[in-house]
Backbone bond lengths (Angstrom), bond angles and torsions (degrees), N, CA, C in turn:
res aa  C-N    CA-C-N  psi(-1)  N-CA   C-N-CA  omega(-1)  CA-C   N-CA-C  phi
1 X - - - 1.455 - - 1.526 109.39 -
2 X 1.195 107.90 128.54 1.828 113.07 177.65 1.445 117.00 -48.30
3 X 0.904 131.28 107.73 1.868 131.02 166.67 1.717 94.40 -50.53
4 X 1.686 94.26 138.94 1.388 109.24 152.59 1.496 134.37 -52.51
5 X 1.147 119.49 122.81 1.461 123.93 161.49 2.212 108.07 -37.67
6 X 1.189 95.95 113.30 1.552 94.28 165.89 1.312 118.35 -106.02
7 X 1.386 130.25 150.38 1.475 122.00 161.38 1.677 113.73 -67.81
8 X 1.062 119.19 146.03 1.720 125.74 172.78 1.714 92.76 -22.22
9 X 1.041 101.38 -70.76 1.967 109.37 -151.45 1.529 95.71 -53.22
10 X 1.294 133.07 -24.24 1.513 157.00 -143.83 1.469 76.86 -81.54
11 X 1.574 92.38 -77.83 1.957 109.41 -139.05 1.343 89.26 -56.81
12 X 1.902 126.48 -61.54 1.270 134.47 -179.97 1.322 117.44 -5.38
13 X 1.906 102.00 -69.69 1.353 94.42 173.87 1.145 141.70 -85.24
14 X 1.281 115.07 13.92 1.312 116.38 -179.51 1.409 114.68 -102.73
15 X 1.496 122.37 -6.11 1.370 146.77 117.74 1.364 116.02 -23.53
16 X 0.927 129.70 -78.49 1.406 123.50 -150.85 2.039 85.40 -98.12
17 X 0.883 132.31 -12.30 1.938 112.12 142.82 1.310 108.81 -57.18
18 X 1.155 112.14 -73.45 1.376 107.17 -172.08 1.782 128.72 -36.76
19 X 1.645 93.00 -37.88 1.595 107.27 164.18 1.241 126.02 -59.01
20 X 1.793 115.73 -46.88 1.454 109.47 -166.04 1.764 89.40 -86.47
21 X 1.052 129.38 0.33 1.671 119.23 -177.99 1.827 95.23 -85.98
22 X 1.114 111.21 -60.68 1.739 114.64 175.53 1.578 102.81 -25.39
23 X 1.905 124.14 -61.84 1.089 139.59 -130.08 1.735 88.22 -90.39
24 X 1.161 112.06 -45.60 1.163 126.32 169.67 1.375 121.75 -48.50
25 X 1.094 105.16 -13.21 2.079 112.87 -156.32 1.979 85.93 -125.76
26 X 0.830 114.69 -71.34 1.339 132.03 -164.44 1.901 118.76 -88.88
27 X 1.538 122.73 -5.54 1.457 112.68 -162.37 1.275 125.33 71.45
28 X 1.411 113.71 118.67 1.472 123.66 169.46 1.523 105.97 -26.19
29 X 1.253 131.07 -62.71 1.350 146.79 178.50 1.584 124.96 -31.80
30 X 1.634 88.00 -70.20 1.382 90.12 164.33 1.730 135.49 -70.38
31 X 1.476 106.38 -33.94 1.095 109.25 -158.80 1.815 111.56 -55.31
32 X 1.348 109.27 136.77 1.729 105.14 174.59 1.616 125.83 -101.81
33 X 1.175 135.75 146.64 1.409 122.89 143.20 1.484 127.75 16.36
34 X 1.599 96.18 -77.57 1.102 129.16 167.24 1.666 131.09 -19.42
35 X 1.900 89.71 -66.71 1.418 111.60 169.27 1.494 119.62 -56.40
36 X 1.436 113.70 -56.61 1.670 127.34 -175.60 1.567 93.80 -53.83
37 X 0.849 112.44 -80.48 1.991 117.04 164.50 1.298 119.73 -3.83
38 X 1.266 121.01 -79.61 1.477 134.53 172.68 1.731 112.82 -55.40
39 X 1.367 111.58 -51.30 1.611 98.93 160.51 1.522 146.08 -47.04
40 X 1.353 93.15 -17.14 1.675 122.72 -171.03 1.771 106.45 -93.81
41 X 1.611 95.58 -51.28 1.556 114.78 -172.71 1.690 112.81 83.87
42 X 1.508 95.63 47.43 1.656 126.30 -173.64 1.068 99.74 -124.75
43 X 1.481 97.67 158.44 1.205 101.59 172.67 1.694 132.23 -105.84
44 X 1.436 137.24 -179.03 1.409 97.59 -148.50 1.191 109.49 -102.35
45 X 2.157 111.48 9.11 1.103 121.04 134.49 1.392 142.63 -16.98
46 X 0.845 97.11 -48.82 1.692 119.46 -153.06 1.921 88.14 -99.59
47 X 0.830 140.37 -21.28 1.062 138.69 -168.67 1.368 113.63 -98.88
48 X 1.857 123.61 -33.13 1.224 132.68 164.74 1.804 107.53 -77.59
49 X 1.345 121.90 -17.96 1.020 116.21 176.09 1.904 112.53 -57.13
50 X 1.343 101.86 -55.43 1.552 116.12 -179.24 1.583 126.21 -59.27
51 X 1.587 77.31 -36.63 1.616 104.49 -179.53 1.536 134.31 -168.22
52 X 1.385 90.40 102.48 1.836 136.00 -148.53 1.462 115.50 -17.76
53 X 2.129 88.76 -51.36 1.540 94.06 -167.20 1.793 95.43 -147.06
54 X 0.962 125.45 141.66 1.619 142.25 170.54 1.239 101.91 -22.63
55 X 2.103 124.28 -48.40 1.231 112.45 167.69 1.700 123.46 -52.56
56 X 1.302 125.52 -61.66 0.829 128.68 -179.31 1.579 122.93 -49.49
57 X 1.098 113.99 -56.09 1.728 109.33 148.74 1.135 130.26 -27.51
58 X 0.962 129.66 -64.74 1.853 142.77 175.79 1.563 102.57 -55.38
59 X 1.590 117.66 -36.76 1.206 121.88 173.27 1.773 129.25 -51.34
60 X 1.789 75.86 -67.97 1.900 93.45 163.69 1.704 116.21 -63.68
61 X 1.085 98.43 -40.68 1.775 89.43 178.12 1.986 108.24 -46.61
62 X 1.329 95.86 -71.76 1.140 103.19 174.14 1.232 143.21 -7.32
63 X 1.766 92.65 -72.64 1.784 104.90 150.47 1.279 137.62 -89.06
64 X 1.457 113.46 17.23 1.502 130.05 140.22 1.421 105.10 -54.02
65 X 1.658 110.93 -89.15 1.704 124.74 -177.56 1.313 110.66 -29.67
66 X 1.584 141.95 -41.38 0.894 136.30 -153.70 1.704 114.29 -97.57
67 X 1.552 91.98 -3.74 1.866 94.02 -162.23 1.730 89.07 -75.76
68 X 1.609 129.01 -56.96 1.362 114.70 -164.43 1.674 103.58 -36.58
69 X 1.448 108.98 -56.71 1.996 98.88 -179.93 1.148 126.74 -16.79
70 X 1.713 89.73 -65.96 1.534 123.37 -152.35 1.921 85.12 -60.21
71 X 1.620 120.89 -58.63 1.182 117.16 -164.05 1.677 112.00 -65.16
72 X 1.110 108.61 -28.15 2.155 110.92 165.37 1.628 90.58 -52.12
73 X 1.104 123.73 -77.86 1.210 133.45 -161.45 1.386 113.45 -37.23
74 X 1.194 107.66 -58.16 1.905 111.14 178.77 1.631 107.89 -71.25
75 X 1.197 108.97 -6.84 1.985 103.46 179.07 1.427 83.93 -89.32
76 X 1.222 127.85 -57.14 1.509 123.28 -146.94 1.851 98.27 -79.79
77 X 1.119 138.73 -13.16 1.235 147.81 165.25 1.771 114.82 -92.90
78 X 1.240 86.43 18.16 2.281 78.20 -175.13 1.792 76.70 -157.18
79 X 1.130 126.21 24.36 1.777 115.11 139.72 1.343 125.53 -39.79
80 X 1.224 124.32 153.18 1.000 118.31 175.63 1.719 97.49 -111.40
81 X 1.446 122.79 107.90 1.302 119.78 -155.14 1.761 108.86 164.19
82 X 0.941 142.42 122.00 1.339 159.32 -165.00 1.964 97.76 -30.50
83 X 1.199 107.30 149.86 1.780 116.31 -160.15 1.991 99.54 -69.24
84 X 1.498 100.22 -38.97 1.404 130.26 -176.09 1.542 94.90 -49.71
85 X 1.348 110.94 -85.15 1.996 108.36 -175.47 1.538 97.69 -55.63
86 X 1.104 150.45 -35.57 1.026 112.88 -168.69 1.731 129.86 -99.92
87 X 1.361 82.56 1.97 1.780 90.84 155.57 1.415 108.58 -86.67
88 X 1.574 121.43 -46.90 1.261 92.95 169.94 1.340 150.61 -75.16
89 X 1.457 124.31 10.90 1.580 158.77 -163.86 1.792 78.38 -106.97
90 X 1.523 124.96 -59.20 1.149 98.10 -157.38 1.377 123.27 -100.94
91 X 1.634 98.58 14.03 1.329 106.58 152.63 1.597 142.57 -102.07
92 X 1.386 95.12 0.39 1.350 103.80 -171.29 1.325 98.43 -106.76
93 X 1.362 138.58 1.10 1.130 160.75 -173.53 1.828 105.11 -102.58
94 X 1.109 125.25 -62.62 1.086 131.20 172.12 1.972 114.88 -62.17
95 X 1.639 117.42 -55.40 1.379 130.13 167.19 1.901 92.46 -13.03
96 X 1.146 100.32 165.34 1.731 106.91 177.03 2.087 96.81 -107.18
97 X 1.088 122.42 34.55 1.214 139.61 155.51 1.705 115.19 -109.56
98 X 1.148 97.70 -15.85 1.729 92.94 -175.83 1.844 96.41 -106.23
99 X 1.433 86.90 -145.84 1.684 85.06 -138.60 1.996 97.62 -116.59
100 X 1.829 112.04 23.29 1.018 118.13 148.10 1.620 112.18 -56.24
101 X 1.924 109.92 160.72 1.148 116.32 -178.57 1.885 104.91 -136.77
102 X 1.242 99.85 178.07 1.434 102.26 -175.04 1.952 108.79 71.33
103 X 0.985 103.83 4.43 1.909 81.93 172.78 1.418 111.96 -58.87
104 X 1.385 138.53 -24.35 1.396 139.31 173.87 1.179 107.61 -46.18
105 X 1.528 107.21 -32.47 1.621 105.41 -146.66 1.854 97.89 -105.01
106 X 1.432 105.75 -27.38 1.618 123.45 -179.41 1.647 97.40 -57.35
107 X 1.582 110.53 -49.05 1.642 109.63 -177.54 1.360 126.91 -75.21
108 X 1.177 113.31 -15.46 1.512 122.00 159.24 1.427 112.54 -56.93
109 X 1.744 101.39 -78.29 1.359 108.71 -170.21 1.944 100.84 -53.45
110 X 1.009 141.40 -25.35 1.412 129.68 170.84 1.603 120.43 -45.88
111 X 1.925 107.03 -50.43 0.983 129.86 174.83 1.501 116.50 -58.87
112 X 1.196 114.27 -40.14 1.358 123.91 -178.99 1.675 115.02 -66.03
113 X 1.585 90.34 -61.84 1.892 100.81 -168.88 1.832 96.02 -61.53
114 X 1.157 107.06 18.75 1.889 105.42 170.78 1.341 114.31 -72.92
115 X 1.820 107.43 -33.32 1.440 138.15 -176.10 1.702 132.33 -109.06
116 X 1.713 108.85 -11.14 0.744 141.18 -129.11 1.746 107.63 -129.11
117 X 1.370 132.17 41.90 1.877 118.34 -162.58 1.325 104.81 -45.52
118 X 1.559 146.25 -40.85 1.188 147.76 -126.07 1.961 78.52 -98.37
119 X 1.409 118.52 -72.38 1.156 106.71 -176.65 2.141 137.51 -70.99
120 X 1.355 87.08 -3.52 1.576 105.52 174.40 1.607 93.00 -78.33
121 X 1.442 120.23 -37.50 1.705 94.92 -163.98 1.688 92.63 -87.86
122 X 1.109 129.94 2.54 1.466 112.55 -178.46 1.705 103.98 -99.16
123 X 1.068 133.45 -20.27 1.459 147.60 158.29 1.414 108.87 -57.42
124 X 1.606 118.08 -52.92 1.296 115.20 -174.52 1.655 104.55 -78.05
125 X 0.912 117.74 -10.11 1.703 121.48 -162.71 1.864 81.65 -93.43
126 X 1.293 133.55 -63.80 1.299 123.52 176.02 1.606 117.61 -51.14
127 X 0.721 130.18 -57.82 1.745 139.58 -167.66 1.265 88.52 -63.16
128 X 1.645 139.43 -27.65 1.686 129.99 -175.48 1.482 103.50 -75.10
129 X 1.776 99.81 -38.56 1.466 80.04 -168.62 1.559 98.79 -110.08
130 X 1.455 124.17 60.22 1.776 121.69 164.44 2.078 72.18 -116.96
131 X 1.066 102.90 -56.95 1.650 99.19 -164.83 1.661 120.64 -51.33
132 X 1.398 112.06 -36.58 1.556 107.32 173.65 1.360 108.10 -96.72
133 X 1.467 114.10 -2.17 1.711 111.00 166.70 1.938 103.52 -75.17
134 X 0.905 113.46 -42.60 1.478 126.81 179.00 1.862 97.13 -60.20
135 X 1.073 125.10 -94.69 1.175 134.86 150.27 1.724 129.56 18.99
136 X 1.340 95.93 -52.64 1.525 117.50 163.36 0.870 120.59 -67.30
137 X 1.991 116.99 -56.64 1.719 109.77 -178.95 1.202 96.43 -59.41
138 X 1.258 138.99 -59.86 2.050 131.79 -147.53 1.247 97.43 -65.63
139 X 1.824 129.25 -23.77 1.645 86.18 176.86 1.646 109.00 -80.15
140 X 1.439 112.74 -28.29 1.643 124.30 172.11 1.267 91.82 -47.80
141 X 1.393 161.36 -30.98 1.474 128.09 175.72 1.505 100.63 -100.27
142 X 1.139 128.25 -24.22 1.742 112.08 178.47 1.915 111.39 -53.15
143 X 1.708 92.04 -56.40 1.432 103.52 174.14 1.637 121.99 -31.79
144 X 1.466 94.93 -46.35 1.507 111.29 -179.37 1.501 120.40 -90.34
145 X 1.634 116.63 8.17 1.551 114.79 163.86 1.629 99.14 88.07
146 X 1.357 116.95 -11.75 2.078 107.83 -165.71 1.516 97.14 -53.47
147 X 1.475 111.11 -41.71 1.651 110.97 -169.51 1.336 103.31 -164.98
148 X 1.502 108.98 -168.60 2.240 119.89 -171.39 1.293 83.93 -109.61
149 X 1.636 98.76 143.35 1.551 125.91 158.86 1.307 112.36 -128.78
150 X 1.596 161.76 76.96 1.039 141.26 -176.05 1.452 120.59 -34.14
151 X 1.773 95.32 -51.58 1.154 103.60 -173.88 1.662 113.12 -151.80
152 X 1.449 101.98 86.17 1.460 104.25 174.52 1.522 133.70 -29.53
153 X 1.810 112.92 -59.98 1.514 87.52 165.34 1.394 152.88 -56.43
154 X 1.565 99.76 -22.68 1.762 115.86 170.99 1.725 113.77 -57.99
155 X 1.291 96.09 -50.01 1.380 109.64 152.63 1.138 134.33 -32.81
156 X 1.400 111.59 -63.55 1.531 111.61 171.51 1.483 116.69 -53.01
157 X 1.206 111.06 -41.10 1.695 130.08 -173.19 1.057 95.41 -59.33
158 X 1.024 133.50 -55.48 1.633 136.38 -161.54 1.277 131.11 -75.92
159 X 1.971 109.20 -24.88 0.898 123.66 139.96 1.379 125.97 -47.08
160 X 1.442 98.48 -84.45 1.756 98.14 -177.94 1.431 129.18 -54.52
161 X 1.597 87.20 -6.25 1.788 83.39 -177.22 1.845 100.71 -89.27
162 X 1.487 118.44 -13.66 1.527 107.14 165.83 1.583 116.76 -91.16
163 X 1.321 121.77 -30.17 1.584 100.99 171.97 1.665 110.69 -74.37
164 X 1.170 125.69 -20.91 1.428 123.43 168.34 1.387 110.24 -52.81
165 X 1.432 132.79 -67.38 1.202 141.16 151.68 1.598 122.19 1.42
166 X 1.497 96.98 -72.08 1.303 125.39 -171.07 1.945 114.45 -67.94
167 X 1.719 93.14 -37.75 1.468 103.84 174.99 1.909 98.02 -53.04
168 X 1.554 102.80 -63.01 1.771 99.19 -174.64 1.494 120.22 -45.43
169 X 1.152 110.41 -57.40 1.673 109.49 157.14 1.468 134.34 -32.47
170 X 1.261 104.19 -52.79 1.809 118.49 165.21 1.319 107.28 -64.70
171 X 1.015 135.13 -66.72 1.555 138.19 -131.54 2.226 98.29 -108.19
172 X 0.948 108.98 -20.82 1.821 132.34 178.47 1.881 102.98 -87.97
173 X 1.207 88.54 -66.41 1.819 94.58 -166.64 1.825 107.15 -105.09
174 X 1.155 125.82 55.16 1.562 93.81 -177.31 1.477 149.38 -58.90
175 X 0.783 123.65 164.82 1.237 112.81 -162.41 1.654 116.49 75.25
176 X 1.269 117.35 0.43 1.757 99.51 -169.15 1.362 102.01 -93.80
177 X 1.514 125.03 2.99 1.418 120.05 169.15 1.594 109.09 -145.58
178 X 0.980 106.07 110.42 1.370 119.88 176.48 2.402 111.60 -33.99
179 X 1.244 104.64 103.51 1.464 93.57 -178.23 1.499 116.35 -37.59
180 X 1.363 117.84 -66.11 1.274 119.87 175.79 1.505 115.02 -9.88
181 X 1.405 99.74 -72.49 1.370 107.67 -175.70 1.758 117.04 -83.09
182 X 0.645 90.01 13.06 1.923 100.42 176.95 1.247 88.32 -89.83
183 X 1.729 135.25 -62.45 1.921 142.65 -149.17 1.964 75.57 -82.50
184 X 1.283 140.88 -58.23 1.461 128.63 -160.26 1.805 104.12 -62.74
185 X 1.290 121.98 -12.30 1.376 110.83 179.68 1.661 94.29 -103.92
186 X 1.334 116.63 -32.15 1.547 99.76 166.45 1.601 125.21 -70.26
187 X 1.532 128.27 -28.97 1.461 98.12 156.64 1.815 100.54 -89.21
188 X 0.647 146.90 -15.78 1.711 106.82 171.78 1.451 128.73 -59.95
189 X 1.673 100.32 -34.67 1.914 100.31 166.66 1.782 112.63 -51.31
190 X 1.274 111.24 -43.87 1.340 134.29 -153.37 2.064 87.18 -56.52
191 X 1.563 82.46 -75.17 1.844 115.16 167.43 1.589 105.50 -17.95
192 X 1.509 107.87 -75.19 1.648 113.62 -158.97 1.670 99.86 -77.38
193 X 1.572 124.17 -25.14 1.282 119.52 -179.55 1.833 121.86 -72.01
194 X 1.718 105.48 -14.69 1.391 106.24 -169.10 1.772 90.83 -112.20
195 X 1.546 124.86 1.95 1.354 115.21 -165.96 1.265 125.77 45.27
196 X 1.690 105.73 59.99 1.581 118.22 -179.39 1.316 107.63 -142.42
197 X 0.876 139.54 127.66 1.754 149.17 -160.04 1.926 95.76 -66.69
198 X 1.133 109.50 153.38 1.644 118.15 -163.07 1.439 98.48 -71.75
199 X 1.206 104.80 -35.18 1.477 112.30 -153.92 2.112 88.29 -69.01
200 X 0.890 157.63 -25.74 1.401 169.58 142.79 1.377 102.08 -24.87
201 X 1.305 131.40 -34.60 1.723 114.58 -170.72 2.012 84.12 -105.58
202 X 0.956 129.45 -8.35 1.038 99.74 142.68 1.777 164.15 32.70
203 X 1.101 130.42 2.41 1.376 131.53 -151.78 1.122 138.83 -134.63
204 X 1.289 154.20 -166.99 1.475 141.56 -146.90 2.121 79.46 -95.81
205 X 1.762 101.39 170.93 1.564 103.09 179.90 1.561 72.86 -88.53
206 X 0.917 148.03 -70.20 1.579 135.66 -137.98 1.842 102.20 -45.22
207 X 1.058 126.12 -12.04 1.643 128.05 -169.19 1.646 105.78 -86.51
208 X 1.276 114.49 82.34 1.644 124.25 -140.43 1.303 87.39 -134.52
């Protein structure tokens, strides 16, 4: 049966599905040309046409998979609603206890862009902007008195540098840390980093 005519932007993405499903099935590492190709029923022509080299693929996939996050993240950070809930909505949301997806796939590509320039700058280009997206609300609540930040970006770092942590632990070893207590050390960092008592993040689950 004839395949449909796609527009560029069309085929693209249906490329880089096909990619993060391979990457998903098989490892950033392993996955080939080849594979994305054969899933499609393309050829592996057609696949270097869009996208040059296997690096660059794995690259764009990447920040394909990652944009739904990234877009939770910027709704739940551009609430219209006190700076306080919505760091904590958008951290307990992001934590590898909440109800973000792809950390399997976040720890690969980490492992990878070790070897990897094309996919290290698209990792580092995300992690810049979860950290100065974070960064932004805490001075928006210092400004506004909710709580103390000396210094919001350290902050941010310090954040993400423990649910990152915690994601490898969760998503690597299961079971080696009880969730419960994985989300109770993510709001107490949250807690002791804005100088606001725990009992303050507090709130209904629907506050997402």
């Amino acid at each position: 049966m004839a395949r449909v005519r796609l527009s560029v932007a069309e085929r693209q993405e249906e490329l880089l599905r096909a990619a993060v499903e391979q990457i998903e099935a098989r490892g950033v590492a392993a996955v080939r040309i080849a594979d994305v190709a054969a899933a499609l029923g393309v050829s592996n022509a057609l696949v270097l046409y869009h996208f040059s080299t296997k690096e660059k693929l794995v690259a764009a996939a990447f920040a394909y998979a990652a944009e739904d996050d990234l877009a939770q993240l910027r709704k739940l950070l551009g609430r219209r609603t006190t700076a306080l809930r919505r760091l904590r909505a958008a951290v307990r949301w992001y934590a590898p206890t909440g109800q973000a997806e792809g950390w399997r796939l976040w720890i690969e590509g980490w492992a990878v862009a070790l070897r990897e320039p094309a996919l290290r700058e698209v990792t580092r280009e995300l992690d810049r902007w979860w950290k100065a997206a974070l960064a932004e609300v805490i001075a928006e609540g210092v400004a506004a008195g909710e709580f103390t930040c000396p210094d919001p970006p350290a902050t941010a770092l310090r954040l993400t540098a423990l649910l990152d942590g915690l994601a490898v632990q969760l998503t690597s070893y299961p079971g080696s840390i009880p969730r419960a207590r994985a989300r109770a050390w993510a709001d107490e960092a949250l807690a002791r980093e804005l100088g606001v008592e725990r009992e303050k993040l507090a709130g209904r689950d629907g506050e997402r």
